[in-house]
C-alpha positions, -999 to +999 in steps of 0.1 A: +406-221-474+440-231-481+443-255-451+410-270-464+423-278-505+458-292-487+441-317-467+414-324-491+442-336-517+462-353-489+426-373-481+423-380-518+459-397-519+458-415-488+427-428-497+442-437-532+468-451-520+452-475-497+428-488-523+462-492-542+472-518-515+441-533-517+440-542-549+476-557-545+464-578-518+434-591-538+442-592-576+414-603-596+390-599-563+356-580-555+374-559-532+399-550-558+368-537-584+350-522-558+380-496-544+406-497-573+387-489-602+371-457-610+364-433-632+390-407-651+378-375-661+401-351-677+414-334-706+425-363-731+445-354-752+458-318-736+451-286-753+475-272-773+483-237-782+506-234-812+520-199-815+555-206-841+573-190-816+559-206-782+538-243-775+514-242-744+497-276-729+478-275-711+458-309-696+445-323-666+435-363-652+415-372-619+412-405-607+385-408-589+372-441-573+355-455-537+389-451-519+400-416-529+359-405-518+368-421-487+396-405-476+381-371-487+355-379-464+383-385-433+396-355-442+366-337-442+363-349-409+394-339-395+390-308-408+356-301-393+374-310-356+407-290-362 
């Protein structure tokens, strides 16, 4: 289950960082709206617990967007042939 979560989140960042590329190699383009932008769900602004002696944050951001589903879905496939 472990191997699964590890190569899920490696999937998501490849795939993040390739739309990344993309969108340096066409600024302003269709490709760079269809794999670059996404949406951001999250904690905004983190929670905080205030207890005079000790502060806790805690907060979270995902960036999700075509690129980052895609490499989930290589990894996925990998996965399934390991």
């Amino acid at each position: 289950m472990i191997v699964l979560l590890v190569i899920l989140i490696l999937g998501a960042l490849i795939g993040t960082v390739i739309g990344e590329v993309i969108a340096t190699i066409a600024p302003g383009g269709t490709l760079e709206k269809i794999f670059s932008k996404g949406i951001n769900p999250g904690l905004s602004p983190p929670a905080t617990l205030d207890l005079k002696v000790i502060s806790l944050s805690v907060g979270f951001s995902v960036k999700i967007n075509l690129s980052s589903l895609l490499g989930i879905g290589l990894a996925l496939l990998i996965y399934r042939r390991l």
